[in-house]
KETOR-937682 format. One record per atom (N, C-alpha, C, O): residue number from 0; residue in one letter; chain; atom name; x, y, z. Coordinates in Angstrom, 3 decimals. Layout:
+-----+------+-----+------+----------+----------+----------+
! seq ! type ! mol ! atom !        x !        y !        z !
+-----+------+-----+------+----------+----------+----------+
! NUM !    A !   A !   CA !        X !        Y !        Z !
...
+-----+------+-----+------+----------+----------+----------+
END
This chain:
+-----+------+-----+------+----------+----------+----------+
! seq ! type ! mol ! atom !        x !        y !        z !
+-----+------+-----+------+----------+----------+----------+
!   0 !    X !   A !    N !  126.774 !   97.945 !  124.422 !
!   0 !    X !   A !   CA !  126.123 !   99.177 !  124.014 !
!   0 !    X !   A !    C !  125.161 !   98.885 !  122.872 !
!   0 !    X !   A !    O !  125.411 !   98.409 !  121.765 !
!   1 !    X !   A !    N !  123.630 !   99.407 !  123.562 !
!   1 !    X !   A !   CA !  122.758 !   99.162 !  122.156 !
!   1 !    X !   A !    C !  123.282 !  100.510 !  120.925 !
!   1 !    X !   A !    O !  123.573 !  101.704 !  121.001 !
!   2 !    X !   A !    N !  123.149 !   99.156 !  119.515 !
!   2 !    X !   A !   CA !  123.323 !  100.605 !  118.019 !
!   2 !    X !   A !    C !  122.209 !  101.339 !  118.274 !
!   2 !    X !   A !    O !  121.203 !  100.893 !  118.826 !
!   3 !    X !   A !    N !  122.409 !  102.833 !  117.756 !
!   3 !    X !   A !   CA !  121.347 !  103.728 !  117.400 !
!   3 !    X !   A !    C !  121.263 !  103.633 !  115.989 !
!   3 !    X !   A !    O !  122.324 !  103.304 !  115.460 !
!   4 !    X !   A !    N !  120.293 !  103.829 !  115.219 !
!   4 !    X !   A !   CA !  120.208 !  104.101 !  114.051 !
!   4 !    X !   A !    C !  121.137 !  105.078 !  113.040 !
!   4 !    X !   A !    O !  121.591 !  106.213 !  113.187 !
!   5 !    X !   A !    N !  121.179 !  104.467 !  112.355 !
!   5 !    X !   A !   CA !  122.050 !  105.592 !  111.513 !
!   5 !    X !   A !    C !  121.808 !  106.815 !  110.754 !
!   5 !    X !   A !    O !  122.600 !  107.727 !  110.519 !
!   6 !    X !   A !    N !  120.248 !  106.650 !  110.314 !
!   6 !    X !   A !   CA !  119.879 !  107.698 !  109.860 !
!   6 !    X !   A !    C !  118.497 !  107.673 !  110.379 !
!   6 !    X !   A !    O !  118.094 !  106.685 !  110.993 !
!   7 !    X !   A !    N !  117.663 !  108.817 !  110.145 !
!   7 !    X !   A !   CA !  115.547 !  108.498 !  110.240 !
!   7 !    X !   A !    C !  115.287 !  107.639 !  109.160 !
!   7 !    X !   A !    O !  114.656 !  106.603 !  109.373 !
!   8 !    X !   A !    N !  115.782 !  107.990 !  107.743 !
!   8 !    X !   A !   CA !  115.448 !  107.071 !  106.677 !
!   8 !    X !   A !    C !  115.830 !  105.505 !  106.707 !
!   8 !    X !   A !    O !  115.153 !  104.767 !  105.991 !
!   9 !    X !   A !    N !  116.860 !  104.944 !  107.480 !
!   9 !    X !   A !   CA !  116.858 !  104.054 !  107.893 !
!   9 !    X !   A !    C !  115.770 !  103.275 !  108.558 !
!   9 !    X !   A !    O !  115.318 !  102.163 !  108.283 !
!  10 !    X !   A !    N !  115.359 !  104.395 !  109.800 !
!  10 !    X !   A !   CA !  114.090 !  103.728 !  110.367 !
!  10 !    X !   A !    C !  112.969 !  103.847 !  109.829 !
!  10 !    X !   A !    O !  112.075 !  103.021 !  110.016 !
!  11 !    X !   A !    N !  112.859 !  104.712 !  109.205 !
!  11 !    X !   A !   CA !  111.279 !  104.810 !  108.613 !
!  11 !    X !   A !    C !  111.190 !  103.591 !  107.489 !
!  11 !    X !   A !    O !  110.267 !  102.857 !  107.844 !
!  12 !    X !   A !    N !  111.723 !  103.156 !  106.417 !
!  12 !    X !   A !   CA !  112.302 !  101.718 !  106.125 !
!  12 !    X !   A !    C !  111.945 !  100.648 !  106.576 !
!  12 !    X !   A !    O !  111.525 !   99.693 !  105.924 !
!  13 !    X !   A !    N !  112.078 !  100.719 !  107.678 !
!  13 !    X !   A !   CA !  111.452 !   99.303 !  108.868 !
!  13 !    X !   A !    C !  109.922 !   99.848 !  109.149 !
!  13 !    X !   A !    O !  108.976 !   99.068 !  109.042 !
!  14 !    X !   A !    N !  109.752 !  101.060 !  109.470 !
!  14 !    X !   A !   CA !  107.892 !  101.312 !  109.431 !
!  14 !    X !   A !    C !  107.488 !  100.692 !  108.035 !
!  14 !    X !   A !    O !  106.804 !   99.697 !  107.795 !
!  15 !    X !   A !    N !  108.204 !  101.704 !  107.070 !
!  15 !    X !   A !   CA !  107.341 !  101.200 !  105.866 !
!  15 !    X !   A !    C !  107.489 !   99.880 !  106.030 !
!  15 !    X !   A !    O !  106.732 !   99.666 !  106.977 !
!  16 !    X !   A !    N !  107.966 !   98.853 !  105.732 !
!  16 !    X !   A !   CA !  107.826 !   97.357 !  105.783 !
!  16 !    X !   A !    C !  106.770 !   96.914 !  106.509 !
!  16 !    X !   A !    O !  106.046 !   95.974 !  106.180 !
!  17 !    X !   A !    N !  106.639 !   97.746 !  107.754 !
!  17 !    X !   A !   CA !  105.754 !   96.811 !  108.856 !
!  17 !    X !   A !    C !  104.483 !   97.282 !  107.923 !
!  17 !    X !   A !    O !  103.706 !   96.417 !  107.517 !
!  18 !    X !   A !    N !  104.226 !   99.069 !  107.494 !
!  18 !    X !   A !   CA !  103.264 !   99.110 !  107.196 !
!  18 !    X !   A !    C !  102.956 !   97.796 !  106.345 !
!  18 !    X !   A !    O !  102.281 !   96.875 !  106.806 !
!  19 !    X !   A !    N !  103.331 !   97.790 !  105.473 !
!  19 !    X !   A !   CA !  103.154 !   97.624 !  103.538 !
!  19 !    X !   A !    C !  102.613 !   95.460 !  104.059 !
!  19 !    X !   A !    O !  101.785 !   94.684 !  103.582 !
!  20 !    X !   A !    N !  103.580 !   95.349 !  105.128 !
!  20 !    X !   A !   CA !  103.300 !   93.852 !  105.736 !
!  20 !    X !   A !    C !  101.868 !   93.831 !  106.023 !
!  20 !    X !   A !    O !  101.321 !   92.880 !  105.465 !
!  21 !    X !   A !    N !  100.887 !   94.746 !  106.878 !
!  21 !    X !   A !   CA !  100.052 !   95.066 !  108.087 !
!  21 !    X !   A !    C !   99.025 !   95.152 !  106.590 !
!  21 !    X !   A !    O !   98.272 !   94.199 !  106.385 !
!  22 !    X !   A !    N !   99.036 !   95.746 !  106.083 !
!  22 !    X !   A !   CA !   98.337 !   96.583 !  105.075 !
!  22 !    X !   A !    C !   98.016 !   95.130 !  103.923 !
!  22 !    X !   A !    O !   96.870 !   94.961 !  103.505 !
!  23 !    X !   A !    N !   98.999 !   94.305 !  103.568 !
!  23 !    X !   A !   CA !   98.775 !   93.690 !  102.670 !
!  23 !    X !   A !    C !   97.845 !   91.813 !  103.401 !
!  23 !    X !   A !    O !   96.984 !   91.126 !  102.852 !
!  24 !    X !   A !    N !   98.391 !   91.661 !  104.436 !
!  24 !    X !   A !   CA !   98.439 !   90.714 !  105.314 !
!  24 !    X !   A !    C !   98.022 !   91.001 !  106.956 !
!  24 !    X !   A !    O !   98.738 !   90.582 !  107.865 !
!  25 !    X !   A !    N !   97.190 !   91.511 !  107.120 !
!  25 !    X !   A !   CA !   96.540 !   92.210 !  108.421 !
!  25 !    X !   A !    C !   96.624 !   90.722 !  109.369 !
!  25 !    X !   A !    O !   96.827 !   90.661 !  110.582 !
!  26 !    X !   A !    N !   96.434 !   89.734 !  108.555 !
!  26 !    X !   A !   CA !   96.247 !   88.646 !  109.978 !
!  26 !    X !   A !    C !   97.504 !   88.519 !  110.396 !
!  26 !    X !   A !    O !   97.450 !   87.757 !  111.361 !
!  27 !    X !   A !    N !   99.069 !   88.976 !  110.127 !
!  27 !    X !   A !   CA !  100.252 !   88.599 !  110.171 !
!  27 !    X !   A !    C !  100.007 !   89.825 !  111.184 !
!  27 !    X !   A !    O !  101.071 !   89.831 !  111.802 !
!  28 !    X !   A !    N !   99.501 !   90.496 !  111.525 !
!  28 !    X !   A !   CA !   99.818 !   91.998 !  112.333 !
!  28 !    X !   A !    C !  100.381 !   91.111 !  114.154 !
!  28 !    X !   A !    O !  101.520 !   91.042 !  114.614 !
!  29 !    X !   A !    N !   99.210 !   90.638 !  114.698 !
!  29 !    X !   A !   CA !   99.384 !   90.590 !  115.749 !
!  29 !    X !   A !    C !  100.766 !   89.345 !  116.618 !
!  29 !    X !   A !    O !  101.165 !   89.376 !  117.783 !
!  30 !    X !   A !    N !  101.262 !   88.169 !  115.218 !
!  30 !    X !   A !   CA !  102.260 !   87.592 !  115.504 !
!  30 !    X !   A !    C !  103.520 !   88.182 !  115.419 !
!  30 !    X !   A !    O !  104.424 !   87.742 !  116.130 !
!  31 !    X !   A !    N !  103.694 !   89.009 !  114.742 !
!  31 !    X !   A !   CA !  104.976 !   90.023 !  114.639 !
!  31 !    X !   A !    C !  104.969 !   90.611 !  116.019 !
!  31 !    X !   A !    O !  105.840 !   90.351 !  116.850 !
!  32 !    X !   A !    N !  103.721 !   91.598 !  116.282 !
!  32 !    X !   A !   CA !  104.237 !   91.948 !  117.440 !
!  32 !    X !   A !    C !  104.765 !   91.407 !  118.481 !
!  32 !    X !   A !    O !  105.833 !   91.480 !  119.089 !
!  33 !    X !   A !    N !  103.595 !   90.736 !  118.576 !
!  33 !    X !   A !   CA !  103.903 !   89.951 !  119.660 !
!  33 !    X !   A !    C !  105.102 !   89.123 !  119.866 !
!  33 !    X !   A !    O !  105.335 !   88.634 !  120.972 !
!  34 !    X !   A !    N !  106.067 !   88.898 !  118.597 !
!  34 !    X !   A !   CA !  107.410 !   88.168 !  118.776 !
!  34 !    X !   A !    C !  108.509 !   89.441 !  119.364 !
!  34 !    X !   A !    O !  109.391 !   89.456 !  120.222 !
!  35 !    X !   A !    N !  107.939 !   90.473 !  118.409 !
!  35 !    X !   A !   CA !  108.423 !   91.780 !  118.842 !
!  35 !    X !   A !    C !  108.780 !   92.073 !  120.071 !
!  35 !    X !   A !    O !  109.951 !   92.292 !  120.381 !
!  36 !    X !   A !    N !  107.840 !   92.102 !  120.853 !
!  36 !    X !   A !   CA !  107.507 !   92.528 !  122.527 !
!  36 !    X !   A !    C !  107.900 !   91.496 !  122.977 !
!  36 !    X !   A !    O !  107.933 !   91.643 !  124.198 !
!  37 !    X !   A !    N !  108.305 !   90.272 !  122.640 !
!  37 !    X !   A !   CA !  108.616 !   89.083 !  123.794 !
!  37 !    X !   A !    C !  109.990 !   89.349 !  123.730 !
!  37 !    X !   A !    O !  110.495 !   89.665 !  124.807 !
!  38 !    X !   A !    N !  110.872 !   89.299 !  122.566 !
!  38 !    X !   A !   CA !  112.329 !   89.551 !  122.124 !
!  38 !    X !   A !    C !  112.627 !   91.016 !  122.808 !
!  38 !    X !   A !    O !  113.826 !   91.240 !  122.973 !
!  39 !    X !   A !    N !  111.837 !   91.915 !  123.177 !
!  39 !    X !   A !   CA !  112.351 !   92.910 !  123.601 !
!  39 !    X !   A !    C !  112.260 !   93.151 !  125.075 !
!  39 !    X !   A !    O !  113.081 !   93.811 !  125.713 !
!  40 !    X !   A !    N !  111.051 !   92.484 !  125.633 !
!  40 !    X !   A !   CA !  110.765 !   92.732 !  126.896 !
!  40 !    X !   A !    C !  109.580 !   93.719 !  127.335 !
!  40 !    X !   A !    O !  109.296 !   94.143 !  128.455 !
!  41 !    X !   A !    N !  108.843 !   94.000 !  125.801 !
!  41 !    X !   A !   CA !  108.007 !   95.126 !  125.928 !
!  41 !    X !   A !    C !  106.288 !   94.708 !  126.653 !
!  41 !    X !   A !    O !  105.478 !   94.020 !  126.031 !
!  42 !    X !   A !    N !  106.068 !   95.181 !  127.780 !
!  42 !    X !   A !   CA !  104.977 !   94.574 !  127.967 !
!  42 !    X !   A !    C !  103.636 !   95.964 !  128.269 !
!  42 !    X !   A !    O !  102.615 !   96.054 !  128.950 !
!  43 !    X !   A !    N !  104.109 !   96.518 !  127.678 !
!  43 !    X !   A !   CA !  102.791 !   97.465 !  127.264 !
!  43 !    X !   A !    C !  101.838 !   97.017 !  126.029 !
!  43 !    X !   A !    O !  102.202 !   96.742 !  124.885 !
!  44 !    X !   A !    N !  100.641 !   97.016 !  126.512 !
!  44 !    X !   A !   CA !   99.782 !   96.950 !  125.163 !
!  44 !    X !   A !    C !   99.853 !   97.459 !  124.059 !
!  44 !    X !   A !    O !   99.962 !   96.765 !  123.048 !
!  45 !    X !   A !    N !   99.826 !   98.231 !  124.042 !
!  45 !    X !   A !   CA !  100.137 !   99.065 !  122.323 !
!  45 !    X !   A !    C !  101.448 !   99.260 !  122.023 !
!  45 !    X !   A !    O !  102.330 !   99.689 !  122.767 !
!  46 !    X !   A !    N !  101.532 !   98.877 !  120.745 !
!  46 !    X !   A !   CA !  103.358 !   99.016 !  120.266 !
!  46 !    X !   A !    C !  103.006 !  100.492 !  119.500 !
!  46 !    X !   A !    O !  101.868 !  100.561 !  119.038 !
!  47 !    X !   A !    N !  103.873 !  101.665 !  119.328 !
!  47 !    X !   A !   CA !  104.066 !  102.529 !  118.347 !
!  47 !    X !   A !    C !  105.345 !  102.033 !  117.779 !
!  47 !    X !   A !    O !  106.026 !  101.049 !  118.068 !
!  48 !    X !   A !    N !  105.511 !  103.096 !  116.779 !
!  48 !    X !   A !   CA !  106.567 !  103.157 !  116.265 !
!  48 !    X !   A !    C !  107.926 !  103.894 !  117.035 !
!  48 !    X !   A !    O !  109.147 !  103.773 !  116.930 !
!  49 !    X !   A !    N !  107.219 !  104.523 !  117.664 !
!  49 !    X !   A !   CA !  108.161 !  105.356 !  119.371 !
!  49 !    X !   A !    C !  108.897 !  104.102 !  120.119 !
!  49 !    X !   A !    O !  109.886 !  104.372 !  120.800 !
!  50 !    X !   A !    N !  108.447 !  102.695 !  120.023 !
!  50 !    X !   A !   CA !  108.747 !  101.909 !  120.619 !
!  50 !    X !   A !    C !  110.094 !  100.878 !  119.427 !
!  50 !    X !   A !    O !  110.511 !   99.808 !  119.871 !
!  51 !    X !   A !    N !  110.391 !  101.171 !  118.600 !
!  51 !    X !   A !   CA !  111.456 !  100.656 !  118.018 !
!  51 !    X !   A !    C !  112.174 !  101.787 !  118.003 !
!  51 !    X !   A !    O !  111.838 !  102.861 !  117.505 !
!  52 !    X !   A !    N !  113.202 !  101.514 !  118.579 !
!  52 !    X !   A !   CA !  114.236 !  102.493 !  119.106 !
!  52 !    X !   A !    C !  115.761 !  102.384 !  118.633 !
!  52 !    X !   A !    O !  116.501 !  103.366 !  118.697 !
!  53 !    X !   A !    N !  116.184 !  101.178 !  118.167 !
!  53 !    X !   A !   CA !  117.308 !  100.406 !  117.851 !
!  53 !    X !   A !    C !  117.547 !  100.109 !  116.914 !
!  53 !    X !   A !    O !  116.543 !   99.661 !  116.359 !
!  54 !    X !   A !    N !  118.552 !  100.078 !  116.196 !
!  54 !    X !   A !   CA !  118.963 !   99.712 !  115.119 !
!  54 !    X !   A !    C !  118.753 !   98.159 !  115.056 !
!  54 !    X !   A !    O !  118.295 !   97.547 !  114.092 !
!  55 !    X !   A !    N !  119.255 !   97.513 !  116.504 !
!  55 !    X !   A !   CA !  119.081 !   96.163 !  116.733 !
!  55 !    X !   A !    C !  117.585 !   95.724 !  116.393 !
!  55 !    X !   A !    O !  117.319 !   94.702 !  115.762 !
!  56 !    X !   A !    N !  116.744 !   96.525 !  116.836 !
!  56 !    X !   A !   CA !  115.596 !   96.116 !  116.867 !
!  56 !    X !   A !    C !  115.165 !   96.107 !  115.480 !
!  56 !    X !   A !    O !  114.649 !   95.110 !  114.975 !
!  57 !    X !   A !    N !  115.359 !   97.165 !  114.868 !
!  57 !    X !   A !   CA !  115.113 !   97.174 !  112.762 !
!  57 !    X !   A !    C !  115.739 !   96.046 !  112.154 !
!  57 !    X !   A !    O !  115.121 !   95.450 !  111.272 !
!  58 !    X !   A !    N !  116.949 !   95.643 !  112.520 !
!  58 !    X !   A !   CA !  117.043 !   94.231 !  112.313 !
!  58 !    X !   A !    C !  116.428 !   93.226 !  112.314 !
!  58 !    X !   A !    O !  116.405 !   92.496 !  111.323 !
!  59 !    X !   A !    N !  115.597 !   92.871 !  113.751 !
!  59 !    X !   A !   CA !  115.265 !   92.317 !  113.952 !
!  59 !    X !   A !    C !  113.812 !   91.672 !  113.269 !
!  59 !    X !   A !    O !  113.409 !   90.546 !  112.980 !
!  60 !    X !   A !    N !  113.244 !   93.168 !  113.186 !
!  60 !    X !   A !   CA !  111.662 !   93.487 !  112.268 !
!  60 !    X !   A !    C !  112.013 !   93.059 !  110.861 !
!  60 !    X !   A !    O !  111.227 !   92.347 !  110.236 !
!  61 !    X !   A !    N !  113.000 !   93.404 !  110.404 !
!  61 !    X !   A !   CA !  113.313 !   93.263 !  108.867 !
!  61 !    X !   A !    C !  113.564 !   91.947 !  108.843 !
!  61 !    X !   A !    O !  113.406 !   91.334 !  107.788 !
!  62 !    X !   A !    N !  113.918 !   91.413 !  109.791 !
!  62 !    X !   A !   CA !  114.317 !   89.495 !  109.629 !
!  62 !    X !   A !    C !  112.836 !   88.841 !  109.801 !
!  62 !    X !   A !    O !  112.195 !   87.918 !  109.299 !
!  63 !    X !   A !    N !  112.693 !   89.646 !  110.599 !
!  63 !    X !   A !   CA !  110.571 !   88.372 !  110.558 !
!  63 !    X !   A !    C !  109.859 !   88.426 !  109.582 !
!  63 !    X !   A !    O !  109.131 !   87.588 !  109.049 !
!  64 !    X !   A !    N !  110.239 !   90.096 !  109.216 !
!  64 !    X !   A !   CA !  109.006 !   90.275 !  108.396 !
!  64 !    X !   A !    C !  109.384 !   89.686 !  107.139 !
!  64 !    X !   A !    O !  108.600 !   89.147 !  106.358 !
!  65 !    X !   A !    N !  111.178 !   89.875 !  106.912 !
!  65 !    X !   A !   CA !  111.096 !   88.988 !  105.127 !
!  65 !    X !   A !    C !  111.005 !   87.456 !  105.247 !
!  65 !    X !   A !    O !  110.850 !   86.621 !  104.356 !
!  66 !    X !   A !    N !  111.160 !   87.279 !  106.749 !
!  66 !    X !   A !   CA !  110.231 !   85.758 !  107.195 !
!  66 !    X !   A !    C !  108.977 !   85.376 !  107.066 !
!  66 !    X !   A !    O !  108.727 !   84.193 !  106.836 !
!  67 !    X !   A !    N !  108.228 !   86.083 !  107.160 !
!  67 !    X !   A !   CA !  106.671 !   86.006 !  106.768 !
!  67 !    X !   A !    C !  106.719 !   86.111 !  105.279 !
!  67 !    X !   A !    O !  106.083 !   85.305 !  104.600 !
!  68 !    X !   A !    N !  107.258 !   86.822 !  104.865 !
!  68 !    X !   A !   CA !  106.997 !   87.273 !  103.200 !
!  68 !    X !   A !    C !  107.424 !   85.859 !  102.510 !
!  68 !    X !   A !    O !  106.790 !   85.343 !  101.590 !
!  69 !    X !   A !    N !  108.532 !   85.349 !  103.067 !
!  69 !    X !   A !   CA !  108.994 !   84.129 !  102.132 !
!  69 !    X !   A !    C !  108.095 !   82.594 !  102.477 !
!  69 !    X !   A !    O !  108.439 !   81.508 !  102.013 !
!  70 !    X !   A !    N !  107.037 !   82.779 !  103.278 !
!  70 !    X !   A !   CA !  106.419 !   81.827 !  103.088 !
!  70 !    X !   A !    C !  104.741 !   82.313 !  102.744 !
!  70 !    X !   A !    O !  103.779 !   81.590 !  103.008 !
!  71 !    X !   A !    N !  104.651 !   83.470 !  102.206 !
!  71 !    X !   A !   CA !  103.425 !   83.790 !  101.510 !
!  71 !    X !   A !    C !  103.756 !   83.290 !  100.055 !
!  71 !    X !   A !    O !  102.920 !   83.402 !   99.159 !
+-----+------+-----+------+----------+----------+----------+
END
């Protein structure tokens, strides 16, 4: 059974990050996703935020992205 989130503020948490990532480091935008969509299976062009759905998946965002951060 996939987790659901526990709260909205939980998820919005993982937006803000992606924002504040996207915003500070724009060239990091399109490797995230794209690890994003391969790990998930997502093969639509455009990611929203409609498209992280999982708690699993906020995990997952929060692990790359403080992956990227620790080698800036």
């Amino acid at each position: 059974m996939t987790a659901v989130w526990k709260s909205k503020a939980a998820r919005q948490t993982v937006i803000d990050k992606m924002t504040a990532l996207f915003k500070k480091h724009p060239d990091k935008k399109d490797a995230l996703i794209d690890k994003f969509k391969k790990q998930y299976g997502i093969t639509t062009k455009q990611l929203s935020h409609a498209d992280i759905r999982t708690a699993e998946q906020g995990q997952f965002l929060t692990i790359a992205i403080n992956e990227i951060d620790s080698t800036l």
